[in-house]
N, CA, C and O atoms as CSV, one atom per row, in Angstrom:
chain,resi,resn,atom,element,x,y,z
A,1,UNK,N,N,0.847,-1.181,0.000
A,1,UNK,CA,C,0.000,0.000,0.000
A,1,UNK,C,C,0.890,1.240,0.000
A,1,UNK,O,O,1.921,1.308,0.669
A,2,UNK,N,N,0.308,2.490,-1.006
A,2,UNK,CA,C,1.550,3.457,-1.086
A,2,UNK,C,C,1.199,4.365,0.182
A,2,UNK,O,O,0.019,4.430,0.524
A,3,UNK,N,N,2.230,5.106,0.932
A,3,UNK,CA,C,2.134,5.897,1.414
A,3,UNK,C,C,1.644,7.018,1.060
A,3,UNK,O,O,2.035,7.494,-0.006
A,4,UNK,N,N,0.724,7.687,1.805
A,4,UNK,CA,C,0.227,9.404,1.582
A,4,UNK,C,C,1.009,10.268,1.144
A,4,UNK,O,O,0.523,11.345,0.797
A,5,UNK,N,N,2.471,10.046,1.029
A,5,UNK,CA,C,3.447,10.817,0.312
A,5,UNK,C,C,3.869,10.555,-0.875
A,5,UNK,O,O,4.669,11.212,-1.542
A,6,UNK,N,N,3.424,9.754,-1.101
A,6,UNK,CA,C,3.323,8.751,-2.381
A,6,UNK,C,C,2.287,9.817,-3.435
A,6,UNK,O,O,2.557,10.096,-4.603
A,7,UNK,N,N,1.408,10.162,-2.880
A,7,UNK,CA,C,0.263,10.652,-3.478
A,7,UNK,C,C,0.407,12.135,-3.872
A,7,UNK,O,O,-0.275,12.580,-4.795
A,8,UNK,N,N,1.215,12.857,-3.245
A,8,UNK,CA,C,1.055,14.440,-3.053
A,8,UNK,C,C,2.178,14.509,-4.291
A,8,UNK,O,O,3.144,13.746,-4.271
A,9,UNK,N,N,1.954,15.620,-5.528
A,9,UNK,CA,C,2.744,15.846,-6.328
A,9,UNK,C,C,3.554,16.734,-5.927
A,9,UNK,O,O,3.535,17.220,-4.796
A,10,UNK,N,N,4.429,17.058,-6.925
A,10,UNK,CA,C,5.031,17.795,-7.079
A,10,UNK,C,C,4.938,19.574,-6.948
A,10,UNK,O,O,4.062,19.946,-7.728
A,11,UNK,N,N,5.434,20.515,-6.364
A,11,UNK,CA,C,5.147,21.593,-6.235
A,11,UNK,C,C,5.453,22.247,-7.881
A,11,UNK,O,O,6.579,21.922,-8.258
A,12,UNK,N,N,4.687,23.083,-8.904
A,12,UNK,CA,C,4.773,23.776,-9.877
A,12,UNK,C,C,5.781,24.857,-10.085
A,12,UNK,O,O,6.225,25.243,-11.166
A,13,UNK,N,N,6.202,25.471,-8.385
A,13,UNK,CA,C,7.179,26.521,-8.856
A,13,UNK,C,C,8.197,25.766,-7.698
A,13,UNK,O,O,8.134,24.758,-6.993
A,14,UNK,N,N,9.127,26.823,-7.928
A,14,UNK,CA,C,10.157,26.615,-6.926
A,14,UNK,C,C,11.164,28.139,-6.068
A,14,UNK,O,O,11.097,29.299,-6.475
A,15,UNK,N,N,11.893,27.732,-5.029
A,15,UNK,CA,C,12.313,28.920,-4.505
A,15,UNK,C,C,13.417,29.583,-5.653
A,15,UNK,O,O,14.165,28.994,-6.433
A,16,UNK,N,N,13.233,30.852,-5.458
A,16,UNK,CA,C,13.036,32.157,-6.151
A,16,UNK,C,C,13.081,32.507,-7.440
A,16,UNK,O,O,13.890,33.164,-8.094
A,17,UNK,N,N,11.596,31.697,-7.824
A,17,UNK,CA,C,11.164,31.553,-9.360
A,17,UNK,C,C,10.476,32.665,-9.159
A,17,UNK,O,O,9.757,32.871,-8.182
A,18,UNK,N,N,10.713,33.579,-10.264
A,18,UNK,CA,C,9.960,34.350,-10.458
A,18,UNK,C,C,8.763,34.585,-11.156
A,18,UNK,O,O,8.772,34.687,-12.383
A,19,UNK,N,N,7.061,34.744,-10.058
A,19,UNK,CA,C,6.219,34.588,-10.665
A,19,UNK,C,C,4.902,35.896,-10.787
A,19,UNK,O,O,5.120,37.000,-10.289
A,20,UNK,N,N,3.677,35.616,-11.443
A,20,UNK,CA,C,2.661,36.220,-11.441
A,20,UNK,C,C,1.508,36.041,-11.055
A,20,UNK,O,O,0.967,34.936,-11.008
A,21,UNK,N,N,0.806,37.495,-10.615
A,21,UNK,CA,C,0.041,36.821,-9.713
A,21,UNK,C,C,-1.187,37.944,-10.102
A,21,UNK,O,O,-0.726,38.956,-10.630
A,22,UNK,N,N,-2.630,37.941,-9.937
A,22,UNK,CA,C,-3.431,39.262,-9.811
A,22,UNK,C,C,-3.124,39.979,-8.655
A,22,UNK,O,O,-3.089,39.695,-7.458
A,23,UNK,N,N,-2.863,41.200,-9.461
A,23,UNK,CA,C,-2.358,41.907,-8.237
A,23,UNK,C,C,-0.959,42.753,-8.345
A,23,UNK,O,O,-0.762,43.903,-7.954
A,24,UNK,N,N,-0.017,41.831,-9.006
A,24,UNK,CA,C,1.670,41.580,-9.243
A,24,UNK,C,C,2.074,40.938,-9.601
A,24,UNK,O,O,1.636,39.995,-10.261
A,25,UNK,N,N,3.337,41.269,-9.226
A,25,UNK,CA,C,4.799,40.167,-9.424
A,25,UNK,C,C,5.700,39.645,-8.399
A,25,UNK,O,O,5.919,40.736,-7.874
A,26,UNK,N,N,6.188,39.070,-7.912
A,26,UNK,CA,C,7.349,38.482,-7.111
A,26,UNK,C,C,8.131,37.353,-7.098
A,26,UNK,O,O,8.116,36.646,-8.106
A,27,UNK,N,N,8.904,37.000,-6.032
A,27,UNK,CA,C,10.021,36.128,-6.074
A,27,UNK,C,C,9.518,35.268,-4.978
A,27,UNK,O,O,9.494,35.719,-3.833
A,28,UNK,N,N,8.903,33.434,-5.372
A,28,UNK,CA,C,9.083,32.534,-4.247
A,28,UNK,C,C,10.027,32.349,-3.117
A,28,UNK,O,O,11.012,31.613,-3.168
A,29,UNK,N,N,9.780,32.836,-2.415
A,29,UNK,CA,C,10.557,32.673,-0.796
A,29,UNK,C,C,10.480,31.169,-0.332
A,29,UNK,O,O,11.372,30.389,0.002
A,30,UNK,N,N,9.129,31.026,-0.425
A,30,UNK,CA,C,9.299,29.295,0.649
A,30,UNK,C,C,8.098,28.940,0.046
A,30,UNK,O,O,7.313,29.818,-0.312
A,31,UNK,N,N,7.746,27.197,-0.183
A,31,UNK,CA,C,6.477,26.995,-0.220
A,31,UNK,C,C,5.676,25.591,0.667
A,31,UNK,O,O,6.129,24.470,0.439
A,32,UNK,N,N,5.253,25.645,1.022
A,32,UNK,CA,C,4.900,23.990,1.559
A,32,UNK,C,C,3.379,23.532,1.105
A,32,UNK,O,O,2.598,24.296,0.540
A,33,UNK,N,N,3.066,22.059,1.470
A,33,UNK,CA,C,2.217,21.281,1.565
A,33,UNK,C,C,1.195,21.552,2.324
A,33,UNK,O,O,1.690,21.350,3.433
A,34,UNK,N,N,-0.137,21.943,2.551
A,34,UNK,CA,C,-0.747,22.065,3.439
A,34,UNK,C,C,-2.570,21.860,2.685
A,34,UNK,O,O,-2.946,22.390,1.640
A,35,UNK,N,N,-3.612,20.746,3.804
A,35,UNK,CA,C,-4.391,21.062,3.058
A,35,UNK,C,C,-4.898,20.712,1.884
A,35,UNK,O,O,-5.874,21.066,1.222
A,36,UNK,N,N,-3.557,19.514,1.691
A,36,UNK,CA,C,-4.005,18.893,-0.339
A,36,UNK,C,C,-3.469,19.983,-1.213
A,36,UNK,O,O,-3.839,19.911,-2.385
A,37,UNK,N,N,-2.692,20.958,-0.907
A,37,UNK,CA,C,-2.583,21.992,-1.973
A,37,UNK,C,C,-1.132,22.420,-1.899
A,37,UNK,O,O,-0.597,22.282,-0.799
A,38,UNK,N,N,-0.478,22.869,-2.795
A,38,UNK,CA,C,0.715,23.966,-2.259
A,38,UNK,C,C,0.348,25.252,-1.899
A,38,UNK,O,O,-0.657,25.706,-2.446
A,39,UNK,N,N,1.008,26.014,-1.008
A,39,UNK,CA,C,0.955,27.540,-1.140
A,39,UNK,C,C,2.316,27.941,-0.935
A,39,UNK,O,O,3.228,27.328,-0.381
A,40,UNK,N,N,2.301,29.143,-1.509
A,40,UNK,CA,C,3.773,29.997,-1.849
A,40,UNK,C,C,3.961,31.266,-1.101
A,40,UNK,O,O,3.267,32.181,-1.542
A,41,UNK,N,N,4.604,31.523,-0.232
A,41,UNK,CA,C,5.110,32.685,0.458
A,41,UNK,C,C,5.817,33.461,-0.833
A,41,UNK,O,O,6.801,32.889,-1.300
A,42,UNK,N,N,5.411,34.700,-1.447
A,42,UNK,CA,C,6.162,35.266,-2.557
A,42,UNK,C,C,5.829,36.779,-1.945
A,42,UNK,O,O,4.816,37.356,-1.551
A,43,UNK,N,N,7.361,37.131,-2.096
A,43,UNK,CA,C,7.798,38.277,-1.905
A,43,UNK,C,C,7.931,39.268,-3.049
A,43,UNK,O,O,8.682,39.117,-4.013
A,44,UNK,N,N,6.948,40.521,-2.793
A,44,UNK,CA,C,6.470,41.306,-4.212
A,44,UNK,C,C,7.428,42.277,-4.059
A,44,UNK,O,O,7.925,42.793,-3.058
A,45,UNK,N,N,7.594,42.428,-5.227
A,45,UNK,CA,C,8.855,43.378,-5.869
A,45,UNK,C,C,8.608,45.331,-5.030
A,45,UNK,O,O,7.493,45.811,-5.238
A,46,UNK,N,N,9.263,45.913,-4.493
A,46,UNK,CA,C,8.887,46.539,-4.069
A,46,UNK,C,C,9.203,48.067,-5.299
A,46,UNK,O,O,10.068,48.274,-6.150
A,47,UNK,N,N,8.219,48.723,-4.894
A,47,UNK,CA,C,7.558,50.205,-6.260
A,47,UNK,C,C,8.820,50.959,-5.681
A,47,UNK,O,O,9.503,50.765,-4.675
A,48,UNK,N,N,8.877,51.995,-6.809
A,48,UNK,CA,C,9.480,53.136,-6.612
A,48,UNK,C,C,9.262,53.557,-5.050
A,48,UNK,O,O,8.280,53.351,-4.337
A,49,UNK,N,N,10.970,54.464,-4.628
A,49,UNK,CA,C,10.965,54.651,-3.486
A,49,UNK,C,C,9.767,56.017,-3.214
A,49,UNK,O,O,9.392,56.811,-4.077
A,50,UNK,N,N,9.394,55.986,-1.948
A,50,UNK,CA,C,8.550,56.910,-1.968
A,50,UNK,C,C,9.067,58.272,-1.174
A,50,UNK,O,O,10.180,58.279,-0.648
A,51,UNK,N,N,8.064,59.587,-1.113
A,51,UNK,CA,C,9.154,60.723,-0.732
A,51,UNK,C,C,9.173,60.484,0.631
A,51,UNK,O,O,10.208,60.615,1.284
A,52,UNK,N,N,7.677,60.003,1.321
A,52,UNK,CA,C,8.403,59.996,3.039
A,52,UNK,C,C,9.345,59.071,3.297
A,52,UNK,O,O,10.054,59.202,4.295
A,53,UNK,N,N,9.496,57.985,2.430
A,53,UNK,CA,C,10.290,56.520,3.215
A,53,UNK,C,C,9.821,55.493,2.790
A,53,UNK,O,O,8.859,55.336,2.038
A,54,UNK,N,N,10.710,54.511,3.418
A,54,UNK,CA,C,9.816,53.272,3.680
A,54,UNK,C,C,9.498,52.959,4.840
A,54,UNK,O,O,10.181,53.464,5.731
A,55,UNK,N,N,8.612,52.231,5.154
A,55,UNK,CA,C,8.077,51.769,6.514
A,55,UNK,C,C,8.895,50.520,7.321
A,55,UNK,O,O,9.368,50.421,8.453
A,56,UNK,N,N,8.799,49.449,5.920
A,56,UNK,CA,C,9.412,48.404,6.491
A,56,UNK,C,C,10.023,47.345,5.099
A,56,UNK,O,O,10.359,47.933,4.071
A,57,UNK,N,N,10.113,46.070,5.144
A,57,UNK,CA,C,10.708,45.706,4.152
A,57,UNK,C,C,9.353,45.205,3.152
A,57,UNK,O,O,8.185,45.455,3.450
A,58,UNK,N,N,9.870,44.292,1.656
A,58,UNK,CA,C,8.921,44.332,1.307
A,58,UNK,C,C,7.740,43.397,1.357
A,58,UNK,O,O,8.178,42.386,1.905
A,59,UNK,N,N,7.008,43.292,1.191
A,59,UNK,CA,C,5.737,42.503,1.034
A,59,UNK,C,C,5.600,41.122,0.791
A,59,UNK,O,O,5.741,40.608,-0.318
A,60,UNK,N,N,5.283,40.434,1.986
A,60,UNK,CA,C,5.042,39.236,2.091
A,60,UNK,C,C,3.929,38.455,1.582
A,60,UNK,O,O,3.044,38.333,2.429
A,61,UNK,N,N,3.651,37.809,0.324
A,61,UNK,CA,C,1.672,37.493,0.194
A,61,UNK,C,C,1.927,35.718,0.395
A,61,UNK,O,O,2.968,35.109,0.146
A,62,UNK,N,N,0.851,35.247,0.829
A,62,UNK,CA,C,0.784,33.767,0.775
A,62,UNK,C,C,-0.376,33.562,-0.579
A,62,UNK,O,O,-1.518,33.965,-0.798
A,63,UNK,N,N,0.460,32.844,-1.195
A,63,UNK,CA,C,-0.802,32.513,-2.174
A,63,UNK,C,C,-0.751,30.968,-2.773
A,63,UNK,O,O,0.255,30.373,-3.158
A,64,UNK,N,N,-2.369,30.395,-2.742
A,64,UNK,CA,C,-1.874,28.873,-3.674
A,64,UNK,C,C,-1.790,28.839,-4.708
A,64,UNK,O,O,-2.311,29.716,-5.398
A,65,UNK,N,N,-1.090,27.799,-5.250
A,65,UNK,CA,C,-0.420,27.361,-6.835
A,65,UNK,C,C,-1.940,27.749,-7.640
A,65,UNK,O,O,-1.624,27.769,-8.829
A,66,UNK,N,N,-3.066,27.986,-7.564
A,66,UNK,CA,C,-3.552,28.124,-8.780
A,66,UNK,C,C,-3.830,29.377,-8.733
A,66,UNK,O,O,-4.966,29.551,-9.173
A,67,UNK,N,N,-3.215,30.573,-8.329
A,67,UNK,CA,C,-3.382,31.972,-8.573
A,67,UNK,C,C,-1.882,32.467,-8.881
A,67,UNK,O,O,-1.588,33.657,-8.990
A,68,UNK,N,N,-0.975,31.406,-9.005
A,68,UNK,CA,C,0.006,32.092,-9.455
A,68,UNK,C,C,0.483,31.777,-11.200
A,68,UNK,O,O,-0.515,31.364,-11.789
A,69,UNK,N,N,1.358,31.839,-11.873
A,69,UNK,CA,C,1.602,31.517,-13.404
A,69,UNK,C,C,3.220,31.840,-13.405
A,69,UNK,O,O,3.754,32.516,-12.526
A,70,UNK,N,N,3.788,31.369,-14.306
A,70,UNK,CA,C,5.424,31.658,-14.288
A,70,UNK,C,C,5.614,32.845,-14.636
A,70,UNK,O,O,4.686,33.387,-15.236
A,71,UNK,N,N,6.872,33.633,-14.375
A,71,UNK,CA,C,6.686,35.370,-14.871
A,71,UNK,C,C,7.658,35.543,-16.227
A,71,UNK,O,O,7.737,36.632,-16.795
């Protein structure tokens, strides 16, 4: 009998593939298994600097493999 790991494919992207998303663009940070699904921690490209500053670093989104596409 196969194991449950047996079953779970393959993840579609990989760390720091650069992908697309509604919304943007960014660079895969990390992704795991969770849920029957992958999801992708992708870090969005950060905009022109602005005149007050920046606040903090850039933008963290979690998103699953079927809202993202290769960039």
């Amino acid at each position: 009998m196969p194991t449950s790991k047996a079953l779970i494919r393959m993840p579609s992207f990989g760390n720091n593939q650069r992908v697309r998303f509604i919304g943007g663009e960014g660079v895969v940070r990390k992704f795991q298994y969770e849920f029957g699904a992958w999801d992708y921690f992708v870090e969005m490209e950060m905009g022109q600097y602005p005149d007050f500053g920046r606040v903090g670093a850039e933008t963290m989104v979690i998103l699953n493999e079927a809202e993202l596409r290769a960039a």
